[in-house]
C-alpha positions as CSV (number, residue, x, y, z in Angstrom):
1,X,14.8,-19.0,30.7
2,X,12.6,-17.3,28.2
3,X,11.5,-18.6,25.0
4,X,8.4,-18.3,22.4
5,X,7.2,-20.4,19.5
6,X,6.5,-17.5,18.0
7,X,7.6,-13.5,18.0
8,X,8.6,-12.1,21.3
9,X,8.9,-8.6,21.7
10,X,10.6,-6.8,24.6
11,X,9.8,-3.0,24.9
12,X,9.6,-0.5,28.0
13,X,8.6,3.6,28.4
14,X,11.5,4.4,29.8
15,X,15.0,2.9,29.4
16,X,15.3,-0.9,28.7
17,X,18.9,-2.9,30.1
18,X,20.3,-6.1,29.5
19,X,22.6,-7.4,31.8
20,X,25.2,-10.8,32.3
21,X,27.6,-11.8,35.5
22,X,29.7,-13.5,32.7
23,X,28.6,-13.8,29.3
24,X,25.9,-12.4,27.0
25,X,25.3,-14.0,23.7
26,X,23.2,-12.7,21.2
27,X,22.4,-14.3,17.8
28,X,20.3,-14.8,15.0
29,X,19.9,-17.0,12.1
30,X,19.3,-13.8,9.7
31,X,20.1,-10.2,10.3
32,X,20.8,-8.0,13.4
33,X,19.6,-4.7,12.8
34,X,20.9,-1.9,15.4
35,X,19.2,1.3,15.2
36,X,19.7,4.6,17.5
37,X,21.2,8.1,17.5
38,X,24.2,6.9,18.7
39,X,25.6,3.3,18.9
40,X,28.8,3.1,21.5
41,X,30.4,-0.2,21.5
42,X,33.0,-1.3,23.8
43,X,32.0,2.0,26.1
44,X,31.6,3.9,28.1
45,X,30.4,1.5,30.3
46,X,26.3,0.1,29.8
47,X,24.5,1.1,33.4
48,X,23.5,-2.8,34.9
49,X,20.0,-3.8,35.3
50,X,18.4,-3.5,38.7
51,X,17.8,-6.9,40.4
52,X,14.0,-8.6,40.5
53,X,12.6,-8.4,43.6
54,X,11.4,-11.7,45.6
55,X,8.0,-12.0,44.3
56,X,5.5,-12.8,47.2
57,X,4.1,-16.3,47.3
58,X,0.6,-16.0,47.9
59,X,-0.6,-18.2,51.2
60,X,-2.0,-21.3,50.4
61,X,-6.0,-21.3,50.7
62,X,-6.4,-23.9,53.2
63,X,-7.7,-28.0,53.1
64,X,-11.0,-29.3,54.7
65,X,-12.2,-32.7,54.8
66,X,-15.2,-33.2,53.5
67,X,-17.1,-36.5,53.9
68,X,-16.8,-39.0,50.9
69,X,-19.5,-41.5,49.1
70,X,-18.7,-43.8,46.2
71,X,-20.6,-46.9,45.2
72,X,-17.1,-48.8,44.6
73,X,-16.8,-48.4,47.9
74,X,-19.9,-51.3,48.7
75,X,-22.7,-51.2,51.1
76,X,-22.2,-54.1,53.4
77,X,-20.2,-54.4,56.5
78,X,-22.2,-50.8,57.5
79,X,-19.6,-49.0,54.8
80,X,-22.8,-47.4,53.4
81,X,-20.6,-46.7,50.7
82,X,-18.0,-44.6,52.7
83,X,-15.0,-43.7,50.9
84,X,-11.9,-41.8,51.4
85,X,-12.6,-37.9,52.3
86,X,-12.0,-35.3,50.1
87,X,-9.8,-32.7,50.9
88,X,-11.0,-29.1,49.3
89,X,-10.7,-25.6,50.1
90,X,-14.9,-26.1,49.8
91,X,-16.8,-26.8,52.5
92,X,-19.3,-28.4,50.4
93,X,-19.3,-30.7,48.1
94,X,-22.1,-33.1,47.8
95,X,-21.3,-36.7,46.8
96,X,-23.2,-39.7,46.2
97,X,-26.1,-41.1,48.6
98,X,-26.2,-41.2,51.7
99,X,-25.1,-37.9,52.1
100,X,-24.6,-36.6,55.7
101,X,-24.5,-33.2,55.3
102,X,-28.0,-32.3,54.5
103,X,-29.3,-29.3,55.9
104,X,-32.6,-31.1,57.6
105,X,-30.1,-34.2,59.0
106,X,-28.5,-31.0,61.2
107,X,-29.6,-27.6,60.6
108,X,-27.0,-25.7,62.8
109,X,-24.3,-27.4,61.9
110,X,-24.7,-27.5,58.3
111,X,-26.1,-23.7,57.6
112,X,-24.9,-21.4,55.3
113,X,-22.9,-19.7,57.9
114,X,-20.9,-23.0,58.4
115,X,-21.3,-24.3,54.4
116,X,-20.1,-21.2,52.8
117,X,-16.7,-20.8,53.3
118,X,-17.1,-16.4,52.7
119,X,-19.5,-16.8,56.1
120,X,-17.9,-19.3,58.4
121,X,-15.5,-18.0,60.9
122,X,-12.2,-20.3,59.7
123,X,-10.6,-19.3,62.8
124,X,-12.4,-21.8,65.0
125,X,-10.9,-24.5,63.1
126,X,-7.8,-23.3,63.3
127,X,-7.2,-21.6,60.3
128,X,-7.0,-18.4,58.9
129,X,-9.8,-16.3,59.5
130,X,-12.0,-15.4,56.4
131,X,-11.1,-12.6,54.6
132,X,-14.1,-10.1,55.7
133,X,-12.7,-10.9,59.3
134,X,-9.2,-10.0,57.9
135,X,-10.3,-7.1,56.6
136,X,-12.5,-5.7,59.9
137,X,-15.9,-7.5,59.3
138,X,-17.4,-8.5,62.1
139,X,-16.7,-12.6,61.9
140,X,-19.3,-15.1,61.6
141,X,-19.9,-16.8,65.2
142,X,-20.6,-20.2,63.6
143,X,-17.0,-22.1,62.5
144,X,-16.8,-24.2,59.7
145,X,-18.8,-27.7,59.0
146,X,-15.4,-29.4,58.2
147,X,-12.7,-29.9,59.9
148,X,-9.4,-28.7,58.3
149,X,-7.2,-31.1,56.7
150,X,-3.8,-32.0,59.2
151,X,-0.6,-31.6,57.5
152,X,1.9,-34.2,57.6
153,X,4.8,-34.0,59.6
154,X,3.3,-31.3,61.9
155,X,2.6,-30.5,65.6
156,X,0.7,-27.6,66.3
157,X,0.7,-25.6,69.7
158,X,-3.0,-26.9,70.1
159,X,-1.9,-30.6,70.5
160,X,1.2,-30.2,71.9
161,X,-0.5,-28.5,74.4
162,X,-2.4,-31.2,75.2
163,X,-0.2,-33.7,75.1
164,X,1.9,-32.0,77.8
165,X,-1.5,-32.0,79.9
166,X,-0.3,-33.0,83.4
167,X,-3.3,-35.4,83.2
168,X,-2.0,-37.0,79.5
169,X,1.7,-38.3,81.6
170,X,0.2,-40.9,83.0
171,X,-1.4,-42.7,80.2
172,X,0.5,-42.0,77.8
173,X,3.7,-43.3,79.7
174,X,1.2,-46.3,80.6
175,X,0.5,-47.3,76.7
176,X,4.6,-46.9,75.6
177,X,5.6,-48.5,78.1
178,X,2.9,-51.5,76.8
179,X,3.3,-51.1,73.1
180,X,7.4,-51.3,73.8
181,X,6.5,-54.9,76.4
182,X,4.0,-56.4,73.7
183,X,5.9,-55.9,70.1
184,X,3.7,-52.8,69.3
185,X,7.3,-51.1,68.2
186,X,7.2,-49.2,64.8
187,X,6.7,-45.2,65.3
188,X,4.1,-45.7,62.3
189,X,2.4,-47.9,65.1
190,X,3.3,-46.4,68.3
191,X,2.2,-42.9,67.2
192,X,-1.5,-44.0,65.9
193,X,-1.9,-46.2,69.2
194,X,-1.2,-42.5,70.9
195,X,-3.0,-40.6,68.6
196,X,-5.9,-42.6,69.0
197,X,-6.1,-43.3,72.1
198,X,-5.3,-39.0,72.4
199,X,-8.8,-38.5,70.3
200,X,-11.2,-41.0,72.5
201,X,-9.9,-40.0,75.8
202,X,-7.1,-37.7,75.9
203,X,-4.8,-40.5,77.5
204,X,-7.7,-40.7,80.6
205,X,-9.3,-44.1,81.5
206,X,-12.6,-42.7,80.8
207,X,-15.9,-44.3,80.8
208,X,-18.2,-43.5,78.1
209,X,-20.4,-40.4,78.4
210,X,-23.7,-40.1,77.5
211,X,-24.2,-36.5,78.1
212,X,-24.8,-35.9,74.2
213,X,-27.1,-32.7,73.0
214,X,-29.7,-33.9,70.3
215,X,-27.1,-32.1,67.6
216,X,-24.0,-34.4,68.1
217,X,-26.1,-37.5,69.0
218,X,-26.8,-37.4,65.0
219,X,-23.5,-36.8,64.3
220,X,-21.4,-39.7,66.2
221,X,-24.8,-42.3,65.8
222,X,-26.0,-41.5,62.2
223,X,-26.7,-45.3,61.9
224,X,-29.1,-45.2,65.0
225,X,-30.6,-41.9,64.5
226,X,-30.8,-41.4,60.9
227,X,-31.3,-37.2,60.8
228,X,-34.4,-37.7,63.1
229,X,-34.1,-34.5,65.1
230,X,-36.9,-35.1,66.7
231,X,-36.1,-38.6,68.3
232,X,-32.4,-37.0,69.0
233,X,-34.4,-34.4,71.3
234,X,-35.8,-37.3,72.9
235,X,-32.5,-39.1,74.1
236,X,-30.4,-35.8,74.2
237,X,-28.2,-35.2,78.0
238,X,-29.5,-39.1,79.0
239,X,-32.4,-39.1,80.7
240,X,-32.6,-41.7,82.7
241,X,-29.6,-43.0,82.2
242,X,-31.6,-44.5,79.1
243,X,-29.1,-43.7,76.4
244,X,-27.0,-47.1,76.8
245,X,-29.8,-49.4,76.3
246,X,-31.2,-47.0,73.1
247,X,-27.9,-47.4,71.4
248,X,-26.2,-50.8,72.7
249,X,-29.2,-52.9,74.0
250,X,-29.3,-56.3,73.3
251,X,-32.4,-56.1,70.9
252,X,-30.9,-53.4,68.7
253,X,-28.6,-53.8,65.5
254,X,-25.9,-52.3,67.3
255,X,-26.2,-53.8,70.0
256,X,-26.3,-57.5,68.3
257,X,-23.6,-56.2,66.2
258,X,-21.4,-55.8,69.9
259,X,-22.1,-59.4,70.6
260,X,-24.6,-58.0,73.6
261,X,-27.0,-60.7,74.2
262,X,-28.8,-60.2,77.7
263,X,-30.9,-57.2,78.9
264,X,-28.5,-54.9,80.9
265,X,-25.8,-55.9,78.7
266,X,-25.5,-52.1,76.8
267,X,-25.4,-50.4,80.0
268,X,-22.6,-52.8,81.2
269,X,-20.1,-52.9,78.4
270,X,-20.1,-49.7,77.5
271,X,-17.1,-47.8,76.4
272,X,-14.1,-48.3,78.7
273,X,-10.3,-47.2,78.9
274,X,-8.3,-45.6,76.5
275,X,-9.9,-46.7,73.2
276,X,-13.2,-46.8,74.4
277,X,-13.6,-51.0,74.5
278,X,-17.1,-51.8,74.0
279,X,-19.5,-54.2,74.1
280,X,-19.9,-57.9,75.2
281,X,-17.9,-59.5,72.5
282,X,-14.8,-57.1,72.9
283,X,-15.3,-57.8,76.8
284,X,-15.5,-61.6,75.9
285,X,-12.2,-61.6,73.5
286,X,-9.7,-59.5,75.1
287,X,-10.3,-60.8,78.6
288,X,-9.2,-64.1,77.1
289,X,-6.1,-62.9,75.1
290,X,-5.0,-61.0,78.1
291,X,-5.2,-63.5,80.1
292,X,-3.4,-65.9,77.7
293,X,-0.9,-63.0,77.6
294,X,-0.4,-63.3,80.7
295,X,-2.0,-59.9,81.4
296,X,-5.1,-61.0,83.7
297,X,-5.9,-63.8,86.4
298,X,-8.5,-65.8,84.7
299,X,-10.1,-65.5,80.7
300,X,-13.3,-64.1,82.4
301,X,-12.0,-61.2,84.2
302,X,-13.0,-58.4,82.2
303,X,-16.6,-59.5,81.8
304,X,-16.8,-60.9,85.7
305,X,-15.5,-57.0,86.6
306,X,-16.1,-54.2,83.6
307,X,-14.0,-51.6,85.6
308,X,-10.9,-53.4,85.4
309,X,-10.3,-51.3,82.1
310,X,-10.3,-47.9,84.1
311,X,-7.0,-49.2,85.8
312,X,-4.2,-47.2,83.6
313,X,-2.6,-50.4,83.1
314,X,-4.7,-52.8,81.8
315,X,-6.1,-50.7,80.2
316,X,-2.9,-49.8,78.6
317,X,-2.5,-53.6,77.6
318,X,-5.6,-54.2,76.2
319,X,-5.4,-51.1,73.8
320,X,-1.8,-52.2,72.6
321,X,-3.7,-55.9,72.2
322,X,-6.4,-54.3,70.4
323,X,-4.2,-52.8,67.7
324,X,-2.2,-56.4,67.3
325,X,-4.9,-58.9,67.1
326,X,-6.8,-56.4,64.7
327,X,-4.8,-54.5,62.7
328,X,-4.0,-56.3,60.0
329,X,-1.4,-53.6,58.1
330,X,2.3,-54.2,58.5
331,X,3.3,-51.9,61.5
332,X,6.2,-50.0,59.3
333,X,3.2,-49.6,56.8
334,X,3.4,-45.4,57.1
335,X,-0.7,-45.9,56.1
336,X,-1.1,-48.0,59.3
337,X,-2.8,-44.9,61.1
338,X,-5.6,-45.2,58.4
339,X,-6.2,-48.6,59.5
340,X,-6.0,-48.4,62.7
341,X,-7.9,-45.2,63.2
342,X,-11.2,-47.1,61.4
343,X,-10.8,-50.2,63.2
344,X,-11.2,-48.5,66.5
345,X,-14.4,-47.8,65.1
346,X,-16.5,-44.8,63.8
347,X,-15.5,-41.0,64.4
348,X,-17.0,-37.8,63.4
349,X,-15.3,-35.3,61.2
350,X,-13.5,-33.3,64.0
351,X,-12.4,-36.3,66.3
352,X,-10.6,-38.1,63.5
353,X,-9.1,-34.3,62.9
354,X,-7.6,-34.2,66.3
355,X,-6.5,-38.0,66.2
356,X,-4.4,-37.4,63.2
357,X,-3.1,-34.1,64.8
358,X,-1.8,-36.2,68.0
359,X,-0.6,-38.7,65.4
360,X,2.1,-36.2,63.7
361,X,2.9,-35.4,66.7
362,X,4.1,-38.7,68.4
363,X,5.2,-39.5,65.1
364,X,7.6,-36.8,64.7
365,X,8.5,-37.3,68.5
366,X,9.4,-40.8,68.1
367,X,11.4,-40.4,64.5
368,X,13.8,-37.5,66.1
369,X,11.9,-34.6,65.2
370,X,10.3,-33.3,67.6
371,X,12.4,-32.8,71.4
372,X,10.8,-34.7,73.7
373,X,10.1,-33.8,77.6
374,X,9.4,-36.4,80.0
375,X,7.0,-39.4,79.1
376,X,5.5,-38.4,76.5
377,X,5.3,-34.2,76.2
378,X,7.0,-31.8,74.1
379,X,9.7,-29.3,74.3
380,X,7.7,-26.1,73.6
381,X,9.0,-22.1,73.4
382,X,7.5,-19.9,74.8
383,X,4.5,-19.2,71.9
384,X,3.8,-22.9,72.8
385,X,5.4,-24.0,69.3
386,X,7.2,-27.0,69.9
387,X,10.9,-27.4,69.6
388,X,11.9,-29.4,66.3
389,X,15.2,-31.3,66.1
390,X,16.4,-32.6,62.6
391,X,15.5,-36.2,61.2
C-alpha cells in the first residue's frame, strides 16, 4: 500500500513495470493522459516486474541495565530512592542522587573503557562485540559497566551450562522436590526459587565468603562502604577473618538491622545454604517455622547449630519457607520473580543478571519449553544450545 496527501510521482532511468497476479485498476477522478511513440493495448504481452528482494532487518543494538534513582521511589526502608532499572543500549545514564556509578565510587569499573559503549568490549557480557572489534580493532580488555538486559523466554548456552553442572543435580533436585512437599507449586514460583537460589550459590550449600577485592566490596556493600576506596583496601581478601564483624557485627546498622545482638553474632550467622540466610533474626524465625513445619527437632535448632543449613535438605526447606512466609505476590503472579529476587536481599548489577537468566530458564523448563534431562538440566545440542519443545 502506497498512498500520498499530496502528488506522487513514479519515475526510473531505465524501463519502469507495473505488474498484478490478478487485477490492476487504474483510475482517476479527471483525465488519464497516455503519452509514447507507440501505445499497444491488449499486446503483445507487457514483460512482469522483477520481485523485491527480502530486505535485511538490521540486528537489534542490544539492552543494558543501568541502575535507576527516582525520588517517588522514597528513602526509608534503605530504598535510597532505588527504582526500577533502565534498560538502554547506553551504558550511562546518570539519574537522580545517589548515583552509584561515579567514577571516584570505582574507578576501574566505571572508566571510559567500560562507560562508553564504542570502547567496552561487549563480548564479555555476552553480546555482540563492538563494532571496531567487528571490524579488526584490537578490542577493549575492559567489558562493559552493565550487565545486558535477559530476554524473556530465553536460555542461553551459558546458563544451561550451568545448570547441567554435575555439582547443580543435587540442589536443585533438593529445592523441587521441597517447593513441590511445601505448596511452593506455580512455575512463576518454582523457577525464581531456582533462579535465585542459581545466582547466590549455584545450587551449592555454601557458606558466605569473605574473600572480596576492595573493588566489589563497594559494589555488593555500597551502604557500608559508601565509595571509600581507601577503607575498601582496608578490609579487601579478609584479613583476619575480620570482614564479618565489619559488616554484620552487633554494633553496626547492618548488623542491628539482622537482629544480631551479642559480640560474635556477625561472624556466626553469616550467610548459609542456598539463599544465603543471614543473621540472628533469620536464624531465630525460620528455625521456629521449621520446626512448626515439622522440618526440625526443636524451634532453636538453627541458632543452637548454624551449620545445619549446609545440609542440602534443610537447607532446601528453609529457602522454599523463605519465599512463602515472605513473599507476599500471588505465586501465578508472572512478576513474582521481581519480588522475590529483592526480598532475598541486595544484588549487584551482574548477579541479578545471571538470576534472571537461570530464571527463564527453569521457567521455560517447567512450562514445556524447554526438554528437560534429569533433575533439573537441559537437553542441549551439540553447540550447547538447549533443545526447545513447543508450549
Amino acid at each position: 500500500m502506497v498512498s500520498a496527501n499530496g502528488g506522487l510521482d513514479l519515475s526510473g532511468e531505465s524501463h519502469v513495470s507495473i505488474g498484478s497476479a490478478v487485477n490492476l485498476n487504474l483510475g482517476a477522478n479527471g483525465r488519464i493522459l497516455a503519452t509514447g511513440t507507440r501505445i499497444d493495448l491488449n499486446g503483445p504481452i507487457a514483460a512482469a516486474p522483477k520481485l523485491a528482494t527480502q530486505a535485511e532487518t538490521p540486528a537489534d543494538l542490544p539492552l543494558f541495565l543501568l541502575p535507576n534513582r527516582k525520588f517517588s521511589a522514597g528513602w526509608s526502608n534503605s530504598n535510597f530512592y532505588k527504582a526500577d532499572d533502565i534498560k538502554s543500549i547506553m551504558q550511562r545514564v546518570p539519574t537522580h542522587e545517589p548515583w552509584e556509578q561515579h567514577e571516584n565510587i570505582n574507578p576501574a569499573k566505571f572508566a571510559p573503557q567500560a562507560t562508553d559503549i564504542t570502547m567496552a568490549d561487549r563480548s564479555k557480557s555476552g553480546v555482540a562485540p563492538n563494532p571496531a572489534s567487528a571490524a579488526g580493532g584490537a578490542p577493549n580488555p575492559q567489558e562493559t559497566a552493565n550487565p545486558p538486559a535477559v530476554s524473556a523466554g530465553t536460555c542461553t548456552p551459558e546458563y544451561a551450562k550451568e545448570i547441567n553442572a554435575r555439582a547443580a543435580q543435587t540442589g536443585i533436585a533438593a529445592l523441587k522436590k521441597a517447593a513441590a512437599e511445601m505448596g511452593l507449586t506455580s512455575p512463576y514460583a518454582v523457577a525464581s526459587l531456582l533462579g535465585v537460589a542459581g545466582g547466590e550459590s549455584r545450587w551449592e550449600t555454601v557458606e558466605e565468603k569473605f574473600g572480596y577485592s576492595a573493588a566489589r566490596l563497594l559494589e555488593v556493600f555500597p551502604s557500608v562502604f559508601k565509595g571509600d576506596l581507601a577503607l575498601a583496601q582496608k578490609y579487601a581478601g579478609n584479613p583476619n577473618n575480620s570482614l564479618p564483624e565489619f559488616l554484620y557485627g552487633y554494633n553496626t546498622a547492618k548488623g542491628k538491622g539482622l537482629g544480631n545482638t551479642e559480640p560474635g553474632d556477625g561472624g556466626k550467622f553469616i550467610g548459609r545454604g542456598y539463599i544465603g540466610l543471614t543473621g540472628r533474626s533469620n536464624y531465630t524465625n525460620f528455625s521456629k517455622w521449621m520446626y512448626e513445619a515439622g522440618k526440625l527437632p526443636n524451634p532453636t535448632a538453627l541458632l543452637d547449630d548454624p551449620k545445619l543449613l549446609n545440609d542440602s535438605k534443610v537447607a532446601a526447606e528453609v529457602s522454599v519457607l523463605y519465599f512463602l512466609k515472605l513473599v507476599k505476590t500471588p505465586q501465578t503472579d508472572a512478576g513474582y520473580f521481581e519480588a522475590a529476587y529483592r526480598k532475598v536481599g541486595f544484588c549487584t548489577k551482574d548477579i541479578y543478571t545471571r538470576k534472571k537468566g537461570y530464571y527463564e530458564c527453569f521457567l521455560a523448563q517447567l512450562q514445556g519449553s524447554v526438554v528437560s534431562s534429569g533433575s533439573g538440566g537441559f537437553v542441549t545440542d551439540s553447540s550447547g544450545t538447549p533443545i526447545k519443545t513447543g508450549f
